[in-house]
C-alpha positions as CSV (number, residue, x, y, z in Angstrom):
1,X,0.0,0.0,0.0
2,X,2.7,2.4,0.6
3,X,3.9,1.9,-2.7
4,X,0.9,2.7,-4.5
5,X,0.4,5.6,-1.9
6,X,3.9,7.1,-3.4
7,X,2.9,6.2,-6.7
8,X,-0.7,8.4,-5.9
9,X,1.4,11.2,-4.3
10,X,3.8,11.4,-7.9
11,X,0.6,11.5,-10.1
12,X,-0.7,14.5,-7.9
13,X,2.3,16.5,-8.3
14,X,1.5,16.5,-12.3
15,X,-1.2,18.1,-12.0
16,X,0.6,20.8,-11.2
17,X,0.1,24.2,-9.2
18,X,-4.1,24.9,-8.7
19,X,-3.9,28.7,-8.1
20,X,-1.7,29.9,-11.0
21,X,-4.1,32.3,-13.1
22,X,-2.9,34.8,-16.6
23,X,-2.3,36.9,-14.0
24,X,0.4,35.1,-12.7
25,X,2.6,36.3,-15.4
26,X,3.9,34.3,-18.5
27,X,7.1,33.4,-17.4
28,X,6.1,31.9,-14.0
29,X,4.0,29.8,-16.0
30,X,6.2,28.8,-18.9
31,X,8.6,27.5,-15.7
32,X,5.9,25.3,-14.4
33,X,5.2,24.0,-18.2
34,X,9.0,23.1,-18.4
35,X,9.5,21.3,-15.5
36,X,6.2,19.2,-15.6
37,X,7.3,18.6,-19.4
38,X,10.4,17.5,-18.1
39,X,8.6,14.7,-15.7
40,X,9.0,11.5,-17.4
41,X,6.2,9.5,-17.3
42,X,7.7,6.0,-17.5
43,X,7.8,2.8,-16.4
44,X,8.1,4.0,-12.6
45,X,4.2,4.4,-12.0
46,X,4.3,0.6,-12.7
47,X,0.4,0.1,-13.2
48,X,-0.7,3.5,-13.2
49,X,1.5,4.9,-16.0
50,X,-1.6,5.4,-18.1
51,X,-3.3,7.7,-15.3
52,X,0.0,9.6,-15.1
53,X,0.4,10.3,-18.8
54,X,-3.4,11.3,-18.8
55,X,-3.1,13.6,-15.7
56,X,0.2,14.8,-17.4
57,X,-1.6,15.8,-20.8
58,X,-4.5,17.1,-19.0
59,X,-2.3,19.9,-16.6
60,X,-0.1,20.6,-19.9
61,X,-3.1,21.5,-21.6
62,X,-4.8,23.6,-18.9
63,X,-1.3,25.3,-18.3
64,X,-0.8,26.1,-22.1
65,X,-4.0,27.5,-22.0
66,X,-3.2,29.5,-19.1
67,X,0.2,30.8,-20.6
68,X,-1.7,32.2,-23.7
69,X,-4.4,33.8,-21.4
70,X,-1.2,35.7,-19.7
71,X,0.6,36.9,-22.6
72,X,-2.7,38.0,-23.1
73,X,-3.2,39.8,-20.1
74,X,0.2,41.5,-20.6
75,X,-0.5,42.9,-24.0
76,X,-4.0,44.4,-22.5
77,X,-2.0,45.8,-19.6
78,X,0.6,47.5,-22.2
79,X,-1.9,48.9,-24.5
80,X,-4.2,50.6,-21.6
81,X,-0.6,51.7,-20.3
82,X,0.1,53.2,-23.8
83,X,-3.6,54.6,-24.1
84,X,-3.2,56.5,-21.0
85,X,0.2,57.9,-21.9
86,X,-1.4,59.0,-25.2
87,X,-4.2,60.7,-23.1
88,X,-1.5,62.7,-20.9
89,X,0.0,64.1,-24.0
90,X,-3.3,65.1,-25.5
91,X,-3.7,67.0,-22.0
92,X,-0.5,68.6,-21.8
93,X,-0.8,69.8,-25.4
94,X,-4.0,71.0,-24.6
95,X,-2.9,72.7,-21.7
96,X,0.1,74.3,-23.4
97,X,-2.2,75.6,-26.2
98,X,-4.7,77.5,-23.3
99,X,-1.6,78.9,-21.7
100,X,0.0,80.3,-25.2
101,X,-3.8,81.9,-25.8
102,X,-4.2,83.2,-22.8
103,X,-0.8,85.0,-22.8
104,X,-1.0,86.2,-26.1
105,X,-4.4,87.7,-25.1
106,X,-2.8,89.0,-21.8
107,X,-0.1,90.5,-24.7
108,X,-2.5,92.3,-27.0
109,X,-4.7,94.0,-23.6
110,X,-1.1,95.6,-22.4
111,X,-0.2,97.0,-26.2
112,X,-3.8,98.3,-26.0
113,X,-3.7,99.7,-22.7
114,X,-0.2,101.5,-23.2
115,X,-1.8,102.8,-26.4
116,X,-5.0,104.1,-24.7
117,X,-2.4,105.7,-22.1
118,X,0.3,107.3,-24.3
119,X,-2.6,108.7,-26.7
120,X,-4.7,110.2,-23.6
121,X,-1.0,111.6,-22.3
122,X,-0.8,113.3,-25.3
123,X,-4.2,114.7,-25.3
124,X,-4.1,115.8,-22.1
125,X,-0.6,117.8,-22.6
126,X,-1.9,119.0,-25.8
127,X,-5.2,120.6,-24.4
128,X,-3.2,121.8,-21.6
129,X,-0.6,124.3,-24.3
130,X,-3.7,125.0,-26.2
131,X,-5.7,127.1,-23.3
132,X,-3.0,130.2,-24.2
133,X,-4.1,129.9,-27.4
134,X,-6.7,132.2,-29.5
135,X,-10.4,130.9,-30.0
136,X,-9.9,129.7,-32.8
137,X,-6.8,127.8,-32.6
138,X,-8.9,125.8,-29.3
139,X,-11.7,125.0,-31.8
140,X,-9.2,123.6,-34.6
141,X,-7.4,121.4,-31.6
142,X,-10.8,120.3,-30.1
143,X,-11.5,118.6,-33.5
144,X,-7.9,117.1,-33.6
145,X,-8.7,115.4,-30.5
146,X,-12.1,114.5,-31.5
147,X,-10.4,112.9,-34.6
148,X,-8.0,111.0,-32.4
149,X,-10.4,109.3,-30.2
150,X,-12.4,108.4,-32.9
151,X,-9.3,106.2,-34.5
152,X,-9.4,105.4,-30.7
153,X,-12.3,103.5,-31.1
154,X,-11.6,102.4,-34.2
155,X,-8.4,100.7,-33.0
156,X,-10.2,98.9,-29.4
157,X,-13.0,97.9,-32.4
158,X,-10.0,95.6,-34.4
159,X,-9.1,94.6,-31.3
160,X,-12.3,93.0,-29.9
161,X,-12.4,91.4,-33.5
162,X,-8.9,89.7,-32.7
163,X,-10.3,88.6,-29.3
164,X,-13.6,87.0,-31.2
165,X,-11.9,85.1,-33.7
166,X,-9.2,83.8,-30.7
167,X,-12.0,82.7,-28.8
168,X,-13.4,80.7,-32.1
169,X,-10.3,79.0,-32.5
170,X,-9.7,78.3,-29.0
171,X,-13.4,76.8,-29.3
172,X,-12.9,74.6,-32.3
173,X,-8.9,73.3,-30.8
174,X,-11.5,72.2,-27.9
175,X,-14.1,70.7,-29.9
176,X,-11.7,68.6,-31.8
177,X,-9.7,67.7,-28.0
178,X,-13.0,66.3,-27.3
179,X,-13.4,64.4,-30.7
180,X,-10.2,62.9,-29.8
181,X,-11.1,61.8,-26.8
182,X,-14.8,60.3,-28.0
183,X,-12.4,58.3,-30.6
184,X,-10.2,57.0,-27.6
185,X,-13.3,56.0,-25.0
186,X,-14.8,53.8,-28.2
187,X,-11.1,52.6,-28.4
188,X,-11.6,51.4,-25.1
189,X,-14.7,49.6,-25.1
190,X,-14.1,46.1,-24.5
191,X,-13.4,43.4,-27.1
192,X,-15.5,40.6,-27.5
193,X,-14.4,37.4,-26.2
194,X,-12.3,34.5,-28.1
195,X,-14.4,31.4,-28.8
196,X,-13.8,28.6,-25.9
197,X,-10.5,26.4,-27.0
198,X,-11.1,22.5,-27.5
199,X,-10.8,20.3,-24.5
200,X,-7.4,18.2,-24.5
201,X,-9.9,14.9,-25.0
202,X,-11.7,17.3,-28.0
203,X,-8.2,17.4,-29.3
204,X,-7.0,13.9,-28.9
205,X,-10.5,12.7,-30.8
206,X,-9.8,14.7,-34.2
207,X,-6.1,13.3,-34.5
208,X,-7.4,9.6,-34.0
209,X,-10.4,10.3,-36.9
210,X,-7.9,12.1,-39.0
211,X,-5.3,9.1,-39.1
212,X,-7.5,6.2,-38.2
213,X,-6.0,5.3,-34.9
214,X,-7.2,5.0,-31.7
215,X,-7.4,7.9,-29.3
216,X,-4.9,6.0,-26.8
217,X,-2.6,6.2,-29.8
218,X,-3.1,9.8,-31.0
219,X,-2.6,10.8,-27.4
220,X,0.5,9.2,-27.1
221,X,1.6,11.0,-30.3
222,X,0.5,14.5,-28.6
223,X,2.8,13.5,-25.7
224,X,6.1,13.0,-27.6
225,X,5.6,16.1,-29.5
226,X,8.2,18.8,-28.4
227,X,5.9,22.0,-28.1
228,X,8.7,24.4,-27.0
229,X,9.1,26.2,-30.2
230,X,6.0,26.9,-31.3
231,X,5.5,28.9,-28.2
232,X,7.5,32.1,-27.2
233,X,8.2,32.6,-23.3
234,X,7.7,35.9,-22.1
């Protein structure tokens, strides 16, 4: 009894570790597909070598499964990390645009301002040397002045048109940030999931129909297949 109780005890350790899961990580579960892969399955389990090989196909299988569910995983991981990064910049470009706007508006209300003031210095010292002079030479200097602040006016008018069409394209740079981000939210929807994989016993089935043999057979023949290349460890 002992015997068979150390031949049980070899048979459980192919099944493998129960709580790996894709996010285990690839690797870690590429390591545990080489050394189960590695466990001969041989004369040793004496009566039960056909329950070891089966167990042993059976945890290849789920952990195969498992490795392409985690390179999975890691792909989705990168390309939210990479989606988020692209978001940032779209931010910070955003952000960098408002700033350059705003100072440039900051820019054109000084120029205006220190226009407004140099013209009204002038006015002022002009009316002030025109009191000593004649009548007439007031009434020609009032109308000067009169002229000036109606270019005055003329000027502030341009430059609340300037401000309006700023605005507009400040307005449309926003309309198309949001576009962008519409485009990356509908990125972001999930995808819809693969179609279940065939069962290991699925599997086995085909080959035996395929080549006329029985399934004990085309199982054994999945067994001494070397599956290492057609697989890339992460």
């Amino acid at each position: 009894m002992a015997r068979v109780a150390a031949i049980q005890e070899r048979i459980a350790e192919l099944r493998g570790c129960q709580t790996l899961s894709p996010t285990s990580g690839a690797g870690l579960i590429m390591d545990h597909i080489n050394d189960l892969e590695r466990t001969q399955v041989d004369d040793s389990f004496a009566e039960f070598q056909s329950q070891a090989a089966d167990v042993k196909a059976t945890a290849l299988l789920k952990l195969w499964k498992l490795h392409v569910a985690a390179v999975a995983h890691q792909e989705e991981q990168e390309l939210i990390k990479q989606q988020r990064a692209e978001l940032a910049k779209l931010r910070a470009e955003q952000d960098k645009r408002d700033a350059e706007a705003q100072a440039e508006r900051d820019r054109l209300e000084l120029l205006a301002k220190a226009e407004r003031d140099r013209l009204e210095a002038v006015a002022r010292a002009e009316r002030d040397a025109e009191r000593e002079k004649q009548v007439e030479a007031a009434r020609v200097h009032a109308e000067e002045i009169r002229a000036e602040r109606e270019r005055i006016a003329t000027e502030e008018s341009r430059l609340n048109a300037v401000y309006a069409a700023e605005a507009a394209r400040i307005a449309a740079q926003q309309v198309e940030i949001d576009r962008q981000k519409e485009e990356l939210r509908i990125a972001n929807l999930p995808k819809p999931k693969p179609r279940k994989a065939p069962s290991g016993i699925e599997i086995v089935a085909v080959i035996a129909q395929h080549y006329g043999v029985t399934e004990k057979v085309a199982l054994q023949w999945v067994l001494k297949i070397d599956w290492g290349f057609q697989v890339k460890a992460s």
